[in-house]
VEXKE-882333 format. One record per residue: x, y, z of N, C-alpha, C, O in turn. Coordinates in pm, whole numbers, plus 50000, padded with zeros to 5 digits. Example, Ala and Ser with C-alpha at 12.3 -4.5 7.8 and 13.67 -1.06 7.14 Angstrom:
// residues 2
513194943150780512304955050780513204967050780514244966850846512854977550708513674989450714512905000350787513415011450804
//
This chain:
// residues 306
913107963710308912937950610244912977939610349913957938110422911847931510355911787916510464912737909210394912867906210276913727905810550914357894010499914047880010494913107876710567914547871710432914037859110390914937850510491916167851310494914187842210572914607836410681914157824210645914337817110744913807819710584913617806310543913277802710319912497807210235914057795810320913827788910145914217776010093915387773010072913127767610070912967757610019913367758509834912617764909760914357752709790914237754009645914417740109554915437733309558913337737109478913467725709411913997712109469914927704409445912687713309577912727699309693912507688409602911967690709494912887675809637912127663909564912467652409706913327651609794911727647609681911337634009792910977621309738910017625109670911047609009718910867594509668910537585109866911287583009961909207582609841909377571809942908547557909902907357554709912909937550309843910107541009780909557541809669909737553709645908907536909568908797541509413908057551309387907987557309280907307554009512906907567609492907417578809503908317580109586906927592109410907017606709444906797612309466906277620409389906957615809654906107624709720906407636509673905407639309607907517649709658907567656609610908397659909514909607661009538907897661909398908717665109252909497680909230910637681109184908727694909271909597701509272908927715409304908397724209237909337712309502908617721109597909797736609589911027736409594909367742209584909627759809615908917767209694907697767409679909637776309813908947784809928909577791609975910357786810057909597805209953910017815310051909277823410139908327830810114909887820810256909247824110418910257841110395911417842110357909427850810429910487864610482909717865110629908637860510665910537871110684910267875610856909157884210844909117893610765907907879710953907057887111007905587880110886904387882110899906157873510798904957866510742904257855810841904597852210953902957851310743902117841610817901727834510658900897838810579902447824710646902437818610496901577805710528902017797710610900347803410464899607795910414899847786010363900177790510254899967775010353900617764010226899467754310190898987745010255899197758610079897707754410048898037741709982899067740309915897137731810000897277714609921895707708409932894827712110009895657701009862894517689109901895717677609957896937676809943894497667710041895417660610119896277653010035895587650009937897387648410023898427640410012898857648109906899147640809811899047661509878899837667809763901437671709812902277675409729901747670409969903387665309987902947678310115903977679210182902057686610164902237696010263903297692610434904127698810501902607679610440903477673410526905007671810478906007678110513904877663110400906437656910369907227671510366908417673310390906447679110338907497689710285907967699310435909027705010456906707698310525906967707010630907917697010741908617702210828907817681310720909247672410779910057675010746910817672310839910877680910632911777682010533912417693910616913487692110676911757706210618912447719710653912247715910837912457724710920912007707510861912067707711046912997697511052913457698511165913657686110982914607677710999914007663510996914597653610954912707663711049912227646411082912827641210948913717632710953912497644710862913107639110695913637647710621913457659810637914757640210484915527644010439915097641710316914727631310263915217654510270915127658010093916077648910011917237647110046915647644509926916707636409774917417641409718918577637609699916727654809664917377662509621917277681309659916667682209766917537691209623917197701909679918077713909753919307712509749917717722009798918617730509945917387738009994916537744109929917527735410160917027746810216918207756010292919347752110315917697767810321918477778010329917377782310456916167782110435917857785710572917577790010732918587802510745919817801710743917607817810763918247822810807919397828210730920287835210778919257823810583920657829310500921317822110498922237822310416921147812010591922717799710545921537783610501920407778910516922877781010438922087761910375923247754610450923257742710416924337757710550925077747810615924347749610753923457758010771924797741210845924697740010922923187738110995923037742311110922367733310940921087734010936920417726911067919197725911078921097723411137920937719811237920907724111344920137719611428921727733811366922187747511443921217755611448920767760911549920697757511295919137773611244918307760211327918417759311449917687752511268916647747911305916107743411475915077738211516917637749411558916907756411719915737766311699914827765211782915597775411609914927786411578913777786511548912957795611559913607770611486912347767811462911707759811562912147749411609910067768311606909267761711674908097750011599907367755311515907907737011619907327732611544905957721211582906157712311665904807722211526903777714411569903217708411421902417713311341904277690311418904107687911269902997676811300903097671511411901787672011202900807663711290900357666611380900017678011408900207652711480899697656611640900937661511700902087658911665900497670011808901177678511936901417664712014900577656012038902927664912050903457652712112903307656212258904277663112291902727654812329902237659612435902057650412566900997644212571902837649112656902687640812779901617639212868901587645012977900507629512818899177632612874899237630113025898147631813082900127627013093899487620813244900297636913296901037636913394900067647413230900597658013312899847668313229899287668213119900257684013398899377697213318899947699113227900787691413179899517712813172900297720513076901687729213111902597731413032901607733513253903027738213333904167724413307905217725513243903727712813365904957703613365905157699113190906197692713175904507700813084904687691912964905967708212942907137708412902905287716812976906407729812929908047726412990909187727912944907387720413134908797723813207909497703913177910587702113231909207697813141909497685313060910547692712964911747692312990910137698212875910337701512733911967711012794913107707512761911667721912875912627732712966913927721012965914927721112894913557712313059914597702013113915277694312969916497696112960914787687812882915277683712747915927686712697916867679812659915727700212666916707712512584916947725412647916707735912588917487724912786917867729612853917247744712860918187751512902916117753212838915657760412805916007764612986916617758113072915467775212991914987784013100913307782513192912167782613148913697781613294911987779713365911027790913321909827789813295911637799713320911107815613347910277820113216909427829013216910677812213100909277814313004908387811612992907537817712927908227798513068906717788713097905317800213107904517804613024905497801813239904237814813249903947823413174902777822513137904697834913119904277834913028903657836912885902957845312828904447821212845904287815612756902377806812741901557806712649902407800012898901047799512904899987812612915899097812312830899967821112984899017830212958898927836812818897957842012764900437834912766900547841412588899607834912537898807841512472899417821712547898347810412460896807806612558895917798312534896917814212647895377813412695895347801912809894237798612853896177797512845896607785412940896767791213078897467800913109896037784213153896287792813328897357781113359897107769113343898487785913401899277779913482899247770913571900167763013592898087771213638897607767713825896927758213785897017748213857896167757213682895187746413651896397732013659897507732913607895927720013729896647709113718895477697613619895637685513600895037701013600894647694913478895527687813377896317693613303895217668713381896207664213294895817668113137894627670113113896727669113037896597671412905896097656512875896867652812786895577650312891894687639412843893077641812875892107635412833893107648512926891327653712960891037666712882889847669812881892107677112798891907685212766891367683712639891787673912579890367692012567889317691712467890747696212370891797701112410890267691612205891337694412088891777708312129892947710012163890887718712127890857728412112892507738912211893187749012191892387726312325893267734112444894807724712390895967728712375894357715012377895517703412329896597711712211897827713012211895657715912127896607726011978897067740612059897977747412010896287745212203896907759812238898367752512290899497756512261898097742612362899287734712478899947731912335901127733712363899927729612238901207721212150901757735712109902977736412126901087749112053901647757812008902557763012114903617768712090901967760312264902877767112369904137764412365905127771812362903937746612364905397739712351906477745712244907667747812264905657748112119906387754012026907337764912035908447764611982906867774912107906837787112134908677790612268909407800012299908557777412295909987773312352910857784812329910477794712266911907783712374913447792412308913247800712203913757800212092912317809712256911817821112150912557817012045913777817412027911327811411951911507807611782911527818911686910647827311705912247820611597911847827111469910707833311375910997837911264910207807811354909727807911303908587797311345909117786611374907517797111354907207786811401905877779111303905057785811241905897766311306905577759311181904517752811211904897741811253903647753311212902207742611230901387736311098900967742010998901337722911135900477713511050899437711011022899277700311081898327713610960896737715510954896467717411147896037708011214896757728511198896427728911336894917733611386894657736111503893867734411266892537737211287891437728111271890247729411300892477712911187891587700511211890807698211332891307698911445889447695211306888647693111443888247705711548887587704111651888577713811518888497724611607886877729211594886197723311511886267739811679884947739911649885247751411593886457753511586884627758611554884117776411515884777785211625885687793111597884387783911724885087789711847886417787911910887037795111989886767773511843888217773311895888747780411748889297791211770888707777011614888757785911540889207800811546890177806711499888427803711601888127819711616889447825311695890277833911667889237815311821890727815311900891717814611848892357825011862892187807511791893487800211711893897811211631895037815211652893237816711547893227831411423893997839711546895227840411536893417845611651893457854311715894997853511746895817861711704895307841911833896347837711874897427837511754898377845211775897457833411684898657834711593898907851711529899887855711466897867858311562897557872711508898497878111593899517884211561898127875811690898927883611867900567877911823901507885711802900647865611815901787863111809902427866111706903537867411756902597868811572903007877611533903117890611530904327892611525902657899111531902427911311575903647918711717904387928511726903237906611809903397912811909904897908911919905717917011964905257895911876906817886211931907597890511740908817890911720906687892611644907367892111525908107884111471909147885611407906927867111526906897854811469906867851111376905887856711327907367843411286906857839811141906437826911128907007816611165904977828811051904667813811101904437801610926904397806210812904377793210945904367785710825903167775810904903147769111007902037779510779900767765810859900167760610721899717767210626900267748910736899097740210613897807739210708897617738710829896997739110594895937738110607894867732810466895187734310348893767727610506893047725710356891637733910421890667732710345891387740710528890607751510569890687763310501890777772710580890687766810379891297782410281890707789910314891327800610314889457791010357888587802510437889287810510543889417822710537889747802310647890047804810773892107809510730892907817010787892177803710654893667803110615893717817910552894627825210590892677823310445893047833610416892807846610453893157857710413891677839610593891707853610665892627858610753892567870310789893737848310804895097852410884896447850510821897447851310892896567847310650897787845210637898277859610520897497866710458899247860010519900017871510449900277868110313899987874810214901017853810319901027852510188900967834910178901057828710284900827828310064900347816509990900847809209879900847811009757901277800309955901827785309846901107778109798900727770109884900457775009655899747766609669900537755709643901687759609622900427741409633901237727709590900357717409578899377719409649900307706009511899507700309419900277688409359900837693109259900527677709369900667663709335903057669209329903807668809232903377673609485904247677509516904797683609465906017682809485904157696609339904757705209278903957718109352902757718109382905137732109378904797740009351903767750109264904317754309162902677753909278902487757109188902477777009177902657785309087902237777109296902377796809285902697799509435902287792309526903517811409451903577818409586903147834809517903577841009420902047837809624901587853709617901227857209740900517850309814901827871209776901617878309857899777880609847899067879309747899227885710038897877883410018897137897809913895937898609886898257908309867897977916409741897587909609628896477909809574898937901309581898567898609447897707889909449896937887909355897727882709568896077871109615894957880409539894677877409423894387890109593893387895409593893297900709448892257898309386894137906709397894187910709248893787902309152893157906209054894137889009173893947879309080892867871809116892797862409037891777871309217890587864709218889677873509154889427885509165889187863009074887827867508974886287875309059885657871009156886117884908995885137890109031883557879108943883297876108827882827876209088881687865409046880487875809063880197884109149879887871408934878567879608939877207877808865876937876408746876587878108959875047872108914874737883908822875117895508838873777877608695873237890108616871597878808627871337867108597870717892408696869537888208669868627891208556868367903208547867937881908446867557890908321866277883808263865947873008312865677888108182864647884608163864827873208066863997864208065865617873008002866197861107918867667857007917868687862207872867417846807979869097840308017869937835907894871157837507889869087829407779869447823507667870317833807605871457831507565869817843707599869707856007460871177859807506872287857907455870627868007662871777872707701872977863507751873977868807800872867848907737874577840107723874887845307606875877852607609874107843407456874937842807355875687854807360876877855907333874787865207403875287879007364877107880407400878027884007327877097874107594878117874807618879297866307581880457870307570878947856807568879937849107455880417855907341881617858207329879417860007240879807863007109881247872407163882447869607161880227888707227881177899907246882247899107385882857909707402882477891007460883337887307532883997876207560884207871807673884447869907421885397858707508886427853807576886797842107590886917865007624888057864507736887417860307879888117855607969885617863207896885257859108022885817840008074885717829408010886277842308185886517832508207885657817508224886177808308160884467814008300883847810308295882127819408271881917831108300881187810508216879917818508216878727806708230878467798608141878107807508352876467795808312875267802008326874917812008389874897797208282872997798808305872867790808422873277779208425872087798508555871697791308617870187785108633869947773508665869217795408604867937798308577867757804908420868427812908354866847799408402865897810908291866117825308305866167831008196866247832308400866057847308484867637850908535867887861108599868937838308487869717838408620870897836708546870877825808489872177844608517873417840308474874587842808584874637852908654875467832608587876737835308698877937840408586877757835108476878987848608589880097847908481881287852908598881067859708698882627847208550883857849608651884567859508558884437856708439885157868608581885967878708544886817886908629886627891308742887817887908550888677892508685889037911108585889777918408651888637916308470887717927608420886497935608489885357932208456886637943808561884957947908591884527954908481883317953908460885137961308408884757967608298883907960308200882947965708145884277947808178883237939908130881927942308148881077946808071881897938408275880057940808384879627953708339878547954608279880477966108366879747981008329879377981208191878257985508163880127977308101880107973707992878837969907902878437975607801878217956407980877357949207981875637955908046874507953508005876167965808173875247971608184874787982808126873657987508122876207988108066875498000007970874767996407848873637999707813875697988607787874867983107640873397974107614872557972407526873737968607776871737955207757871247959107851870467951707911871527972207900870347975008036869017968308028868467965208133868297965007887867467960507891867097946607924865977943807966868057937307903868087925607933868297923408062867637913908102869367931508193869567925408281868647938408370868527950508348868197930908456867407937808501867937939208725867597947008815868787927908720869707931308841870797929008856871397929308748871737925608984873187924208977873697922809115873767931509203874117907609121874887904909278876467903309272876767893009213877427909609311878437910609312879367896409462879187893509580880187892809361880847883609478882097883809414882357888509304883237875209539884467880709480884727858809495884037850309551885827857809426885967846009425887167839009531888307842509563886077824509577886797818209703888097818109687888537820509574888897815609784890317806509812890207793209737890977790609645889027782909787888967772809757888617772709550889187764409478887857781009506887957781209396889107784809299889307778709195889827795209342891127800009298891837788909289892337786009180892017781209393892897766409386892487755909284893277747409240891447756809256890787747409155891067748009018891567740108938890477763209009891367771608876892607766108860892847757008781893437771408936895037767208945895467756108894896347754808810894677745808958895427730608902894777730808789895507727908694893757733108763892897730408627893737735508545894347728508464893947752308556895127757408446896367746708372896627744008255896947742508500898457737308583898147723108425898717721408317897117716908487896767702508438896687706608258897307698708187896127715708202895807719808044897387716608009897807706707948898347730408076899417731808039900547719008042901697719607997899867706308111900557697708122901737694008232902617685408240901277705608313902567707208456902537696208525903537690208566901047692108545900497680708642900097674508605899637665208673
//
């Protein structure tokens, strides 16, 4: 059983008559790579200041490591890149490390490496003010990476990045867990890229919680999307309406063309055994990250949560 090294429970936040977060929940276990899914201003930040110290919850407990005292003490453990990477531009990436060494008394001897861990040549004197986003987010994760962390926490860290630094970034947090048995906590509103490297998923939404699932029950619960091509689109909506209304959504896209979401495949076989005649093809897709989230609040919003 993974232990749970980090838990947020029934956060709330007010900055000034507003409510940034009403009532955040998150459990981090060791060796995850947790996702924390939001549209912008649904509290992802406030909430990831909250468990690093910059700010203080209203109401709530987090719990580091098994304990909720001393939170000051756990949170050495955490490595963190909240926003921009605070980063000393009139210097390389060796001295912003060995800056950071001297601060909090760390050790010289991890610098190196810590830079080759993140793709950083040492030797290069290159100031971090000439460096492209791409090297700027490896140099802030390096910093992170300090006093071998736990856990280490990054803030939409794929803003601006190209495809290729992308690609990098995935890789790099892959290695680093794996290899150091890091746990990492990253927002993002990238769900593509988010759910191809994270384990498991928070979503949150006008500073409420709304679900945590492992990337299993992720996958279990996205709707299977599927084109039915047919010679009559009309006929065959009603059909599926009448005899299936548990399908979740269903449109006509064309005359020739229906989309329907189901998270049933039996439905589809169903459908192809009984109107073979009507549908005459069949494109199978599975449903986005970004749609699943949509669902979610939409649900969230009926039930009156949000």
């Amino acid at each position: 059983m993974k232990e749970t090294i980090l838990e947020c429970i029934h956060l709330k936040k007010k900055l000034g008559h507003r409510l940034i977060l009403e009532d955040i929940n998150l459990t981090l276990n060791s060796g995850e790579i947790y996702g924390l899914i939001g549209e912008n201003g649904a509290g992802k930040t406030t909430t990831l200041k909250i468990i690093t110290g910059l700010m203080k919850a209203d109401t709530g407990k987090i719990s580091l490591f098994g304990n909720a005292e001393k939170l000051s003490e756990s949170r050495k453990k955490i490595g963190a890149l909240v926003e921009l990477p605070a980063l000393f531009p009139n210097m390389s990436a060796y001295q912003n490390l060995k800056t950071l060494c001297i601060q909090n008394d760390y050790s010289y001897e991890q610098i190196i490496p810590i830079l080759h861990e993140t793709g950083l040549n040492p030797n290069n004197k290159t100031k971090a003010q000439h460096y492209s986003l791409g090297m700027k987010q490896r140099l802030g994760i390096a910093m992170s990476l300090l006093g071998n962390p736990s856990i280490v926490i990054l803030d939409e860290p794929l803003n601006g990045l190209d495809p290729s630094g992308i690609f990098d970034f995935k890789n790099l947090i892959s290695n680093l867990n794996q290899k150091r048995n890091i746990s990492f906590l990253i927002s993002s509103h990238m769900l593509t890229e988010l759910f191809q490297m994270s384990t498991k998923f928070g979503f949150i939404q006008d500073g409420i919680t709304l679900k945590q699932l492992s990337k299993e029950e992720l996958s279990g619960q996205l709707l299977t999307y599927v084109h039915l091509f047919t010679n009559d689109s009309n006929n065959l909506y009603k059909i599926i309406q009448s005899n299936y209304p548990q399908i979740e959504m269903i449109n006509i896209i064309t005359d020739k063309e229906i989309s329907l979401y189901t998270s049933d495949k039996k439905i589809i076989l169903e459908l192809l055994e009984h109107f073979s005649s009507l549908i005459t093809d069949t494109q199978y897709h599975t449903e986005s990250l970004e749609n699943f989230y949509m669902r979610t609040i939409s649900k969230k919003q009926k039930e009156g949560i949000l």
